[in-house]
C-alpha positions in Angstrom: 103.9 89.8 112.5 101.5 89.3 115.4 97.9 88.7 114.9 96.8 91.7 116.5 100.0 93.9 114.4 97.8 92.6 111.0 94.3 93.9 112.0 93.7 97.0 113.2 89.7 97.4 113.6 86.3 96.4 112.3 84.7 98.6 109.2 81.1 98.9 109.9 79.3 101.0 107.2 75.9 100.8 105.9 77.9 98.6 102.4 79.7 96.5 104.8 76.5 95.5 106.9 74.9 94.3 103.9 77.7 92.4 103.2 77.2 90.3 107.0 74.0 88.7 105.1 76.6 86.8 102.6 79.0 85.7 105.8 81.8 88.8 104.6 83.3 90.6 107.4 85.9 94.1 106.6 88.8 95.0 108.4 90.9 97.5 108.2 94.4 95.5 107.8 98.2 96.8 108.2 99.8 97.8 105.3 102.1 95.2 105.2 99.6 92.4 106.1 99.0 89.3 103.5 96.4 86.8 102.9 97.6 84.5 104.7 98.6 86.1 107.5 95.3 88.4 107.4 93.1 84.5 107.3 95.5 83.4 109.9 94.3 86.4 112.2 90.6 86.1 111.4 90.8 82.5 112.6 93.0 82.9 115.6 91.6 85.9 117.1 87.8 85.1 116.7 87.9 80.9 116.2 86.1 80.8 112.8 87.0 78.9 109.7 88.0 81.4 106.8 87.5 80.3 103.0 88.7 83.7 101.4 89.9 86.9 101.7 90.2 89.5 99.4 92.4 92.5 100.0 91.7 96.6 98.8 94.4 99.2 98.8 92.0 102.6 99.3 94.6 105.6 98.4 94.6 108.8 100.0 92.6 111.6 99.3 93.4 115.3 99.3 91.6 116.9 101.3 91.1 120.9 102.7 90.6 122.9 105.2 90.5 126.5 104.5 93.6 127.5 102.4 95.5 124.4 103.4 95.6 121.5 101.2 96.7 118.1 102.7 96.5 114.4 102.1 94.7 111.7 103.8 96.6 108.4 104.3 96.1 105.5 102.5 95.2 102.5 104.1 94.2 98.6 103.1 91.0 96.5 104.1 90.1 93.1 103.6 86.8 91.4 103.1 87.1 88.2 104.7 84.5 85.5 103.7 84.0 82.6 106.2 82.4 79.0 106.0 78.3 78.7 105.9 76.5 78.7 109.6 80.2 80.7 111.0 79.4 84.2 112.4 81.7 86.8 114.3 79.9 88.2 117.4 82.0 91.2 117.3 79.4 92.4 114.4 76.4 91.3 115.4 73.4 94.0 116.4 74.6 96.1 113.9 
């Protein structure tokens, strides 16, 4: 899988940008994405050094609008933690 197959974009909520003060980063990942490959991706596509990464599979939700009754999809993030003094510029200004 290429890098840029395994993430798919940046998650930047008011949780997640606390999270930039304790050198964590979210992404939202492909389904069938790994730890290892997600790390490998991290450090490929923006040249940092990652020490973990932990992995959420967020279900769907149902959802409505008017009578009609649906699901959302579910989807997987990571929350990638990287070495002290490495930042990703991508979040920065936030």
């Amino acid at each position: 899988m290429h890098i840029y197959e395994v993430l798919r974009r940046p998650i930047i909520t008011e949780k997640n940008s606390m999270l930039l003060g304790k050198n964590k980063y979210t992404f939202e990942v492909s389904q069938d994405a790994n730890k290892p490959q997600i790390k490998e991706a991290v450090e490929k596509a923006f040249k940092v050094k990652v020490t973990s990464v932990n992995v959420i599979c967020v279900p769907g939700k149902m959802r409505r609008a008017g009578r009609q009754r649906g699901m959302t999809s579910p989807w997987k993030k990571a929350v990638v933690t990287l070495e002290p003094g490495q930042k990703i510029e991508l979040f920065e200004g936030v």
